[in-house]
DRENDRENLUM-231495 format. One record per residue (C-alpha): residue number from 1; chain; x, y, z. Coordinates in steps of 0.2 Angstrom, whole numbers. Example, Ala and Ser with C-alpha at 12.3 -4.5 7.8 and 13.67 -1.06 7.14 Angstrom:
<drenpas>
+-----+--------+-------+-------+-------+
! num ! chaine !     u !     v !     w !
+-----+--------+-------+-------+-------+
!   1 !      A !    62 !   -22 !    39 !
!   2 !      A !    68 !    -5 !    36 !
+-----+--------+-------+-------+-------+
</drenpas>
This chain:
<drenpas>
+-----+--------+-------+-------+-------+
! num ! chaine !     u !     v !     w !
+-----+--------+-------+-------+-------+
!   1 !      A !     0 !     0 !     0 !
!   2 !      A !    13 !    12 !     4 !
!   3 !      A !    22 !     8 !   -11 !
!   4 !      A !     8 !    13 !   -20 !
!   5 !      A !     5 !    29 !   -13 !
!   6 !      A !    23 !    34 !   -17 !
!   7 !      A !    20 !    28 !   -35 !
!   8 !      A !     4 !    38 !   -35 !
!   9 !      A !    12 !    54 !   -27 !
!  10 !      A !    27 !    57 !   -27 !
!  11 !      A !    31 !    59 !   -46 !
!  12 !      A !    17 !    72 !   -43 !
!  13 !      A !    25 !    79 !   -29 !
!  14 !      A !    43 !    80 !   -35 !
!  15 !      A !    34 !    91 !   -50 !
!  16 !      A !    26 !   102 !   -39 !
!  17 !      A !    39 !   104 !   -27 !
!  18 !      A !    53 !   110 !   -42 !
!  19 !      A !    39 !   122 !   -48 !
!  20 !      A !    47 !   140 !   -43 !
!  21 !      A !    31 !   149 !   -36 !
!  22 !      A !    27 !   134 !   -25 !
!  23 !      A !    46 !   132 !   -18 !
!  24 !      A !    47 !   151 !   -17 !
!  25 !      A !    30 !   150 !    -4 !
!  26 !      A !    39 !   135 !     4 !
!  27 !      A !    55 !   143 !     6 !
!  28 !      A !    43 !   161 !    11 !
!  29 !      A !    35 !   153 !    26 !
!  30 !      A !    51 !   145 !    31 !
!  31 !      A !    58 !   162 !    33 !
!  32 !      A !    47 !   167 !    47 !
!  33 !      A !    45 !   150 !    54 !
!  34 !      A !    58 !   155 !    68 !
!  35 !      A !    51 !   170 !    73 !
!  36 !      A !    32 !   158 !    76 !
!  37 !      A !    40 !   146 !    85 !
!  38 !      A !    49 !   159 !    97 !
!  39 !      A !    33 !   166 !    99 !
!  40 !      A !    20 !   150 !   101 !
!  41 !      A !    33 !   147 !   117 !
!  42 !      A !    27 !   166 !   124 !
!  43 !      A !     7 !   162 !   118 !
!  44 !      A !     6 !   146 !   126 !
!  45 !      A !    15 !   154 !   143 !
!  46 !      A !     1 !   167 !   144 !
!  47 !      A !   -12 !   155 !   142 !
!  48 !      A !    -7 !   139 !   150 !
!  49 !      A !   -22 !   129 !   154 !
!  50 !      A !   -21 !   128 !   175 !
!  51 !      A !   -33 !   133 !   185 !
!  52 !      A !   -24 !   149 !   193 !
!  53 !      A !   -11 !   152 !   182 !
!  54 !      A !   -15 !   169 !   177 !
!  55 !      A !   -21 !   173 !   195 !
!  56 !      A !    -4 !   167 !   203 !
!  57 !      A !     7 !   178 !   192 !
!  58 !      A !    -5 !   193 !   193 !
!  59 !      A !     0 !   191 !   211 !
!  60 !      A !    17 !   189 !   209 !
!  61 !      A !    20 !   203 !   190 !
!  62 !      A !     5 !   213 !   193 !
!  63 !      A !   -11 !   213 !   183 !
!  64 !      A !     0 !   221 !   168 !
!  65 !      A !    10 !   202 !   165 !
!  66 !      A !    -1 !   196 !   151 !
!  67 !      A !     0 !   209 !   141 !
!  68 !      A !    18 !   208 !   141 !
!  69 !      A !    19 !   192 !   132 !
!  70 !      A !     3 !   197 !   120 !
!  71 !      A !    14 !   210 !   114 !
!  72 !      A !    26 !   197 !   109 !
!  73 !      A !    14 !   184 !    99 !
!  74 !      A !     5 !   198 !    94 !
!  75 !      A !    22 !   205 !    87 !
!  76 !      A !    22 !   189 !    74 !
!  77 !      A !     3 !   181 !    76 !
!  78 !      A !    -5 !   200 !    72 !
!  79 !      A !     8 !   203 !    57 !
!  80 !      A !     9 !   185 !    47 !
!  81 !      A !     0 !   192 !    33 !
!  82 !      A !    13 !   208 !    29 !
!  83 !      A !    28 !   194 !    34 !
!  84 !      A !    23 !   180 !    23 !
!  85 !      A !    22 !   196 !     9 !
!  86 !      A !    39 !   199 !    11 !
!  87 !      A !    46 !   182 !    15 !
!  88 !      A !    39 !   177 !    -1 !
!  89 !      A !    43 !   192 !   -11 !
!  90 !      A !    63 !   189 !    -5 !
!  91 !      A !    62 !   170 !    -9 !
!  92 !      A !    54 !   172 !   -26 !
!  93 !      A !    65 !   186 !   -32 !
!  94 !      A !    80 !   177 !   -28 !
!  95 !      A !    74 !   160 !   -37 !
!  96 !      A !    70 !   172 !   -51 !
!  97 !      A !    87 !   178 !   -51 !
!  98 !      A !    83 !   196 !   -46 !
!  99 !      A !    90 !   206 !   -30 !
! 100 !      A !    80 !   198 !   -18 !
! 101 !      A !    78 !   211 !    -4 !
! 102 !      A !    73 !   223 !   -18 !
! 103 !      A !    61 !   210 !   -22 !
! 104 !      A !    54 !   208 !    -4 !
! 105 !      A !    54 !   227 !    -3 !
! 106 !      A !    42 !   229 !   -18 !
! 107 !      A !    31 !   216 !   -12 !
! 108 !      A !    29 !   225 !     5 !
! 109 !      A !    24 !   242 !    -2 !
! 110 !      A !    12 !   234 !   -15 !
! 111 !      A !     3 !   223 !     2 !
! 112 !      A !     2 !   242 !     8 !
! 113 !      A !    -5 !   251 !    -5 !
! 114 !      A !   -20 !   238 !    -5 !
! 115 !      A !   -24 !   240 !    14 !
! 116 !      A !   -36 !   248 !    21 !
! 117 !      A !   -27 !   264 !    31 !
! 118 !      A !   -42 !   271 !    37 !
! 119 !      A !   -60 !   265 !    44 !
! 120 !      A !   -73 !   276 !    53 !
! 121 !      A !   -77 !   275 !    73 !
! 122 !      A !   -94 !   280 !    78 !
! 123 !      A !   -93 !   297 !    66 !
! 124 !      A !   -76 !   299 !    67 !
! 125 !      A !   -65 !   292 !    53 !
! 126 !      A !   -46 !   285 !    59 !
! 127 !      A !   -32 !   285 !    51 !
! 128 !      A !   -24 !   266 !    56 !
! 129 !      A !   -20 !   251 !    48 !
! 130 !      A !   -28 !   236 !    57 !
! 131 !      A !   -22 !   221 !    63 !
! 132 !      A !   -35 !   211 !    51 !
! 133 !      A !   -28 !   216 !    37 !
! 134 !      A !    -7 !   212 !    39 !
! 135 !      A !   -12 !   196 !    48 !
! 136 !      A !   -18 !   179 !    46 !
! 137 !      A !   -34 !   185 !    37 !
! 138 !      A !   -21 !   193 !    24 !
! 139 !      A !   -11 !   178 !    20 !
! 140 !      A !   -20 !   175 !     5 !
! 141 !      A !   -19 !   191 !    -2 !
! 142 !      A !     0 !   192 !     2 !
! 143 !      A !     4 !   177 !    -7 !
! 144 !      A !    -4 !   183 !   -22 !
! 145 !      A !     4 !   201 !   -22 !
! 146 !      A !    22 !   194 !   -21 !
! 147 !      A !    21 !   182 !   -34 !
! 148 !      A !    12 !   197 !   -44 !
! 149 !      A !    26 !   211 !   -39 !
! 150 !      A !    39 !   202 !   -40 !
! 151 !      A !    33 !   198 !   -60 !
! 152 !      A !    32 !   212 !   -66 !
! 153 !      A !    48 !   219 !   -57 !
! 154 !      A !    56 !   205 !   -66 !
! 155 !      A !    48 !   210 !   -84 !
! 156 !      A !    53 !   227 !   -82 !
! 157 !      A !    72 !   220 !   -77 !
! 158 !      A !    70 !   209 !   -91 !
! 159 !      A !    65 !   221 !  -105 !
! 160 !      A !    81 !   231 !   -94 !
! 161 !      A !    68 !   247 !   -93 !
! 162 !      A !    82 !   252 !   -79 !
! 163 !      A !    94 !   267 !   -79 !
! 164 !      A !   112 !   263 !   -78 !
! 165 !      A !   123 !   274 !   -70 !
! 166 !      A !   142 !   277 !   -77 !
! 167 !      A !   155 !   268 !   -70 !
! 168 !      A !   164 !   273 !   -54 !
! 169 !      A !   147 !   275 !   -46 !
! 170 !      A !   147 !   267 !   -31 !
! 171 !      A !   136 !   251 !   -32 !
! 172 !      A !   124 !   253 !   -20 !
! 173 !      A !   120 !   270 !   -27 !
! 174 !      A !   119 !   260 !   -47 !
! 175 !      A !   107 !   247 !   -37 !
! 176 !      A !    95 !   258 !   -31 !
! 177 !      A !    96 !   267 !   -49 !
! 178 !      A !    96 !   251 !   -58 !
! 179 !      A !    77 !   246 !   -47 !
! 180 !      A !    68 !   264 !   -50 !
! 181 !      A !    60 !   260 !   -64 !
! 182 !      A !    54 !   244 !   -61 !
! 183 !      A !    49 !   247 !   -45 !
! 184 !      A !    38 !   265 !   -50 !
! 185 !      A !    31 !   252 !   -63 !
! 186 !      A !    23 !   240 !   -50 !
! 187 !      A !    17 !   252 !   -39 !
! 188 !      A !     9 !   260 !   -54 !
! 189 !      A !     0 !   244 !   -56 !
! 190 !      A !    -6 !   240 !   -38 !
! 191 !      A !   -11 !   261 !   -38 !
! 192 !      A !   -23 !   257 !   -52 !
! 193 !      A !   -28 !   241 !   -43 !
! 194 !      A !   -33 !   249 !   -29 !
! 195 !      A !   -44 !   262 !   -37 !
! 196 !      A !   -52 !   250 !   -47 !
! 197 !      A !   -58 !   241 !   -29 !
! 198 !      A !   -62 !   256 !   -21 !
! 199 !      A !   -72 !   263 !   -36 !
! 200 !      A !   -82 !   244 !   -37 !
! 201 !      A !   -96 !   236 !   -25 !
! 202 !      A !   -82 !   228 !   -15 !
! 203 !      A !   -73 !   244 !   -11 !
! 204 !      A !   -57 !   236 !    -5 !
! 205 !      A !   -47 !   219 !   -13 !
! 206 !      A !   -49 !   212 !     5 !
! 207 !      A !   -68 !   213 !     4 !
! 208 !      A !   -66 !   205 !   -13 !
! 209 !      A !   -60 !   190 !    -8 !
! 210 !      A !   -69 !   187 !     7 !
! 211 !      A !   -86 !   188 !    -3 !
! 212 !      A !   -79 !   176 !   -13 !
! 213 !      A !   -76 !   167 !     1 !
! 214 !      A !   -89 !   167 !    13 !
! 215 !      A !  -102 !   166 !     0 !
! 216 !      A !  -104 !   148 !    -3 !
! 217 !      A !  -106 !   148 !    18 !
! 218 !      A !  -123 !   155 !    20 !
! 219 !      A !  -139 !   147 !    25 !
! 220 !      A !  -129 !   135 !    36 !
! 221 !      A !  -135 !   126 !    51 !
! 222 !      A !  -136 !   116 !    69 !
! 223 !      A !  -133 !    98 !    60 !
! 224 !      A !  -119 !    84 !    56 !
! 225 !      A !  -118 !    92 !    39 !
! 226 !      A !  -115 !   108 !    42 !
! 227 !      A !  -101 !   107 !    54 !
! 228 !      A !   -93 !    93 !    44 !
! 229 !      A !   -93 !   108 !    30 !
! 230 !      A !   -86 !   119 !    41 !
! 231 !      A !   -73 !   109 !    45 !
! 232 !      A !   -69 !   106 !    27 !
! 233 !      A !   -69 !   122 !    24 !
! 234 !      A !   -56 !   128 !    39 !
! 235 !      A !   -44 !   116 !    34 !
! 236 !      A !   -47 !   119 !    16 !
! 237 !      A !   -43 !   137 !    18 !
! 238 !      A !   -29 !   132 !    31 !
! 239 !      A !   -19 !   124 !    15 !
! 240 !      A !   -18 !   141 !     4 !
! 241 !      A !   -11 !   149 !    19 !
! 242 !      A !   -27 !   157 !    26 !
! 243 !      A !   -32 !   155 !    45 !
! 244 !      A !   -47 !   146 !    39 !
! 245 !      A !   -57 !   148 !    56 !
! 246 !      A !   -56 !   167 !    55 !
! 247 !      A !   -68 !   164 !    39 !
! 248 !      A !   -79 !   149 !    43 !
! 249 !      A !   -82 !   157 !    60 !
! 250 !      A !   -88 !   174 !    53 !
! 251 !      A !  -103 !   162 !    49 !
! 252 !      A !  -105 !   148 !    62 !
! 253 !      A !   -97 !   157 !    78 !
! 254 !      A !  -116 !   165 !    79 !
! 255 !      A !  -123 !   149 !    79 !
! 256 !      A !  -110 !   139 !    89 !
! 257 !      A !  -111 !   154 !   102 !
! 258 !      A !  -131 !   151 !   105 !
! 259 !      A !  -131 !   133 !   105 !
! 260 !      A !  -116 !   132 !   118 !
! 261 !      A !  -126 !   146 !   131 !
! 262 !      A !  -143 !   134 !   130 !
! 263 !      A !  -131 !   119 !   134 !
! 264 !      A !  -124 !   129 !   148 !
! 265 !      A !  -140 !   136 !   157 !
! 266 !      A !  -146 !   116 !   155 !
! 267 !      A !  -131 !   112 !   164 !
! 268 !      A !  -131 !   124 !   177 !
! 269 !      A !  -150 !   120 !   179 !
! 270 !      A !  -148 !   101 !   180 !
! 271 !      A !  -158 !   100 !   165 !
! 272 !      A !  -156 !    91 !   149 !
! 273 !      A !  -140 !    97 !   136 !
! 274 !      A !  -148 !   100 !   123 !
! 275 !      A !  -138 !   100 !   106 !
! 276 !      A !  -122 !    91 !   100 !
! 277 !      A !  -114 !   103 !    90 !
! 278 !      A !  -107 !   118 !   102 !
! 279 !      A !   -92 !   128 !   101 !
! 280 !      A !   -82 !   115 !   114 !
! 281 !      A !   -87 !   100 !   100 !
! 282 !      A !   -79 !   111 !    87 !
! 283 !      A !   -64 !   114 !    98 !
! 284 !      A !   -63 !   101 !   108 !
! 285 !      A !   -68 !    86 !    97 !
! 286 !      A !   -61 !    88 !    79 !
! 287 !      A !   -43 !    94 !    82 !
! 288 !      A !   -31 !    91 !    91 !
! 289 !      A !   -15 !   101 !    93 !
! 290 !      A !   -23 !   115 !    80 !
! 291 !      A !   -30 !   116 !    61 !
! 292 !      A !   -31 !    99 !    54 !
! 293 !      A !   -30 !    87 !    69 !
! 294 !      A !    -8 !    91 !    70 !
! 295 !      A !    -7 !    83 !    84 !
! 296 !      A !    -6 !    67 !    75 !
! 297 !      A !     5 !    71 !    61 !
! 298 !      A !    18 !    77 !    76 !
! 299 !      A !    17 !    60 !    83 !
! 300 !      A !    21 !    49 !    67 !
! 301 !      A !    36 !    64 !    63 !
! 302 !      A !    43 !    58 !    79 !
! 303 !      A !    40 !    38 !    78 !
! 304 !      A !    45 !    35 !    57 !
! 305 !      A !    54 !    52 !    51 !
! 306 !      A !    72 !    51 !    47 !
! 307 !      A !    73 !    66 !    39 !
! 308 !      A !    82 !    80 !    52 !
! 309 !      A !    72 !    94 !    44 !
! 310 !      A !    56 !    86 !    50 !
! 311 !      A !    64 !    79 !    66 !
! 312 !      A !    72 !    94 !    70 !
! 313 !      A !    56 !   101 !    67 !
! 314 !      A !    45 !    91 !    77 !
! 315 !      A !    56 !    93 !    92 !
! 316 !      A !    53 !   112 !    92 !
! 317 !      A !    35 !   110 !    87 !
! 318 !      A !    28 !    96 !    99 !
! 319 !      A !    26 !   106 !   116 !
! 320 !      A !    17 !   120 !   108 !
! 321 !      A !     4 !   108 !    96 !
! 322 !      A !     1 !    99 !   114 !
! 323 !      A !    -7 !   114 !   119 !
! 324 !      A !   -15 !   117 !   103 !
! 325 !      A !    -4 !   128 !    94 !
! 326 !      A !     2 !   123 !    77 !
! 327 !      A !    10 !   138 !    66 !
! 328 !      A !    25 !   130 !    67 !
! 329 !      A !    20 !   115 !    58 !
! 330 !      A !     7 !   124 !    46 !
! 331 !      A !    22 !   135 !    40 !
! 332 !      A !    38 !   127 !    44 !
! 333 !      A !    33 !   108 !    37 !
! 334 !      A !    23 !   118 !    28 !
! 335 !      A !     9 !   112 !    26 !
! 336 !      A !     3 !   128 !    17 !
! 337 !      A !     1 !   122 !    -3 !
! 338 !      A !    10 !   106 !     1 !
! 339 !      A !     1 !    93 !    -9 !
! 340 !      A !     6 !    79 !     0 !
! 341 !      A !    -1 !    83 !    19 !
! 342 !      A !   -14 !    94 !    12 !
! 343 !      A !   -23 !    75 !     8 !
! 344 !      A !   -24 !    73 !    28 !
! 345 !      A !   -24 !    87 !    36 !
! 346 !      A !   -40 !    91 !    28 !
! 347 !      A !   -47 !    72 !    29 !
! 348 !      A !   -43 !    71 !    47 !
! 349 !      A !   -53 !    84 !    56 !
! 350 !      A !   -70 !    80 !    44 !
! 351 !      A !   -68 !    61 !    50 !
! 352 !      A !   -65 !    66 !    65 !
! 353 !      A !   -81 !    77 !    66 !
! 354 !      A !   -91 !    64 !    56 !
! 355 !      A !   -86 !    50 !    71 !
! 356 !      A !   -89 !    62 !    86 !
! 357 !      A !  -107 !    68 !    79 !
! 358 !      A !  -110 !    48 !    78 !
! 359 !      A !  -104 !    45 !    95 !
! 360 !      A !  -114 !    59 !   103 !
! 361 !      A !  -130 !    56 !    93 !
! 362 !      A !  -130 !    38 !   100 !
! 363 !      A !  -126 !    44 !   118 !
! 364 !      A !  -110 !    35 !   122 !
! 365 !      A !  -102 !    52 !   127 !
! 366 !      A !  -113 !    64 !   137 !
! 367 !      A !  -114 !    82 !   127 !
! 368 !      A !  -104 !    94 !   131 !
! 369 !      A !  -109 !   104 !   146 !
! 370 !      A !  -106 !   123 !   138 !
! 371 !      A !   -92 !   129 !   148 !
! 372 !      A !   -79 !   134 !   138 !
! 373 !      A !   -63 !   129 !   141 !
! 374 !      A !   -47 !   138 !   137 !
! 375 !      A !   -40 !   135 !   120 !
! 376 !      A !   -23 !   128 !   126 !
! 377 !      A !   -31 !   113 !   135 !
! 378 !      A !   -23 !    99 !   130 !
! 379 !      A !   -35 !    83 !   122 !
! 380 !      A !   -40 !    68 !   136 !
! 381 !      A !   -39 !    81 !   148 !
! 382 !      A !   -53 !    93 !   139 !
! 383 !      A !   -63 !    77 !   134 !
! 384 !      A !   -63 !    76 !   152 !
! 385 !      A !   -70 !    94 !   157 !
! 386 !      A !   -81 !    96 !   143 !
! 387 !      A !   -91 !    80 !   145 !
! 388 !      A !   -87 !    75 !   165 !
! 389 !      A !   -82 !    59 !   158 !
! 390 !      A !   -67 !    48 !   155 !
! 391 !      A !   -77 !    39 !   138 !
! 392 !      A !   -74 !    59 !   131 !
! 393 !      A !   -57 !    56 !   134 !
! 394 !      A !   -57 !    40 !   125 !
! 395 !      A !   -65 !    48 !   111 !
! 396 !      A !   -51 !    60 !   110 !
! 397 !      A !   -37 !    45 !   112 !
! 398 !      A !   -45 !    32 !    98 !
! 399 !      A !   -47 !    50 !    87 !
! 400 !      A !   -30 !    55 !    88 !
! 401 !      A !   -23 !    36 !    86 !
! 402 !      A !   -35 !    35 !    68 !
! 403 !      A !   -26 !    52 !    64 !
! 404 !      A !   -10 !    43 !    65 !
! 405 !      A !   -15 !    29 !    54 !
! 406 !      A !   -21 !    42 !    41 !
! 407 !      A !    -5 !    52 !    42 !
! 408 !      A !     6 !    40 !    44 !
! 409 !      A !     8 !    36 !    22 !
! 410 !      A !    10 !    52 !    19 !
! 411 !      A !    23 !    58 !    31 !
! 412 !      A !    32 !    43 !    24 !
! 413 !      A !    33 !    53 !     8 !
! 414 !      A !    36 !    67 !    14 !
! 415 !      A !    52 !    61 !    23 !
! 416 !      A !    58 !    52 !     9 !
! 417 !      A !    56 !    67 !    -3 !
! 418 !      A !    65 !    76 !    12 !
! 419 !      A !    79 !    63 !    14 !
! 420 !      A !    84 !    65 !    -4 !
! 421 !      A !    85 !    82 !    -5 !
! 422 !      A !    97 !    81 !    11 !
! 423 !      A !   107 !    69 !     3 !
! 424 !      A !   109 !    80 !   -13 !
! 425 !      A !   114 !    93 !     0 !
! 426 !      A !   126 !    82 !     7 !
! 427 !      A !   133 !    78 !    -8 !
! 428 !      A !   136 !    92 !   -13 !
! 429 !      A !   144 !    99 !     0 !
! 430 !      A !   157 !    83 !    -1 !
! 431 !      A !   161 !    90 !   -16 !
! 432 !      A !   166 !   107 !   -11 !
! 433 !      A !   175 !    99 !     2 !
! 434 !      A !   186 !    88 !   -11 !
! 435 !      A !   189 !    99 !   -22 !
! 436 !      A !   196 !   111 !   -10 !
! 437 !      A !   207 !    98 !    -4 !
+-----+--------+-------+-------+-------+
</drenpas>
């Protein structure tokens, strides 16, 4: 069977993962995959899930201590958007042969033009750029002004619509000459992009897509199929480098929110729960360690992978996905337009939901009781809590064990295709090695 998958996959792989746009996002994300990681460590500190965490260090740091280490996720979590832009700007102009800080700088000032800089508060219009825009929501958008940017920049090289400088100028002087042109001819292009948004129904490129996206989620509902689609949808999204929550939810957090409030005044009344599908089902019974069931995929890169990029990887990455966070996986794998995992990562969570709205439906874990327990609870403990019972922390374990049956073939690929290229590396450097010698 394995064999088979590889014979299937990987000669698509191998393709897709020598085309230049989809290595320049790969190598993109790897860029600012440090600066996640570093981060997750100070998110998951402010939100550890123990019952008087943030109470005994408000004693100890003040009342002010949380928002010292929001300030530091936020400086990365808030901004991925604008940083995925540039990463992949610098990454795609340098595989294209062009300077690639000036291409990383082009991509950047073509993000801005296209955000929003002001938005109105009661009666007053502000002058501000928010946070929705230059983060995870404007992943999407960033990827596709880099590759954009950086295209044109490259024609107008190319065509050499640049101004040379005579000799004996100093180079960095005949650099900046040399980029003028291209660069005015880009930001030409994203001016007149802008005014063609903010003279249409849409009014901004960030509204445009999100009509786009959110259309096919209307007229949604409390059932099995609706948050088997909103799962889909999530992890979907999640794949093209969009925080796919941030969507879906725009939609079912409404719902989720009322049907979980009705469970909880049942609860507190002794009464009967009332519906399956609440906000702690979503959170607490479809992934584990973050978008796409991650958890799972950590576990098999521990037990099989020989590759040190993933190992190395999974070392870093494992505390944080056991409290739920998974950015460094999603861009340091990636998993972000990586055909191989995208196959799991989006299967897992919707069987997942699929077998958890059976179980509940047939009563052999009670419902969830409505209280809403912090995102950084770590599964069989939150199956626990949720349900005040040890068969919702079965549930959890036999989910997360199926998760790394699921996984496990395609993590096998994706090690192998890793172990190559290392060797080629390798190689290579032996080379330089001899020849020096």
């Amino acid at each position: 069977m394995q064999k088979k998958f590889e014979q299937v996959l990987m000669p698509l792989a191998s393709k897709l993962g020598n085309n230049v746009v989809l290595k320049s996002l790969r190598d993109g994300f790897l860029i600012i995959t440090p600066l996640i990681i570093v981060t997750s460590i100070f998110l998951l500190i402010g939100n550890f899930p123990i019952p008087g965490w943030e109470s005994f260090w408000t004693g100890i740091l003040g009342g002010h201590w949380t928002e010292w280490f929001s300030a530091v996720s936020n400086s990365v979590f808030s901004f991925t958007g604008i940083l995925s832009c540039m990463g992949i700007g610098y990454a795609y102009g340098k595989n294209r042969g062009l300077e690639a800080i000036h291409s990383a700088v082009v991509a950047l000032v073509s993000f801005l033009i296209l955000t929003p800089t002001s938005f109105t508060v009661g009666k007053t219009a502000v002058s501000a750029v928010q946070t929705m825009y230059v983060g995870p929501n404007g992943i999407f958008l960033g990827i596709f002004i880099s590759i954009v940017s950086v295209e044109v920049y490259r024609f107008a090289v190319k065509h050499h619509w640049t101004i040379k400088m005579p000799e004996g100028v100093p180079p960095a002087v005949s650099q900046s000459f040399d980029a003028l042109i291209p660069s005015a001819l880009v930001i030409l292009l994203f001016f007149l992009i802008r005014i063609g948004f903010s003279i249409s129904s849409f009014d901004t490129a960030y509204n445009f897509i999100y009509t786009l996206l959110q259309a096919p989620l209307k007229h949604v509902g409390n059932s099995l199929p609706s948050v088997l689609l909103y799962n889909f949808l999530a992890s979907l999204l999640w794949v093209f480098g969009i925080n796919g929550p941030t969507i879906t939810n725009s939609v079912w957090s409404p719902i989720f929110f009322v049907l979980t409030q009705d469970n909880l005044k049942a609860f507190q009344n002794h009464l009967p729960l009332p519906h399956i599908y609440t906000q702690p089902f979503i959170d607490i019974f479809t992934t584990y360690g973050g978008g796409g069931s991650t958890l799972s995929l950590l576990i098999v890169m521990f037990a099989v992978c020989r590759s040190k990029r993933i190992r190395e990887l999974g070392k870093l990455a494992i505390l944080p996905g056991v409290f739920g966070i998974n950015e460094p996986i999603i861009f340091g794998l990636p998993v972000v337009l990586n055909p191989i995992i995208a196959i799991p990562f989006i299967i897992v969570p919707v069987l997942n939901t699929f077998i958890s709205g059976v179980v509940f439906t047939l009563g052999w874990v009670p419902r969830t009781n409505g209280v809403l327990l912090p995102w950084t609870t770590p599964p069989i403990i939150s199956g626990w809590l949720a349900t005040g019972s040890w068969t919702g922390s079965l549930l959890q374990l036999v989910e997360i064990i199926l998760g790394i049956i699921i996984y496990y073939p395609f993590v096998k690929m994706l090690d192998h295709q890793y172990l190559k290229e290392e060797d080629i590396a390798l190689g290579q450097d032996l080379d330089i090695d001899f020849d020096e010698v």
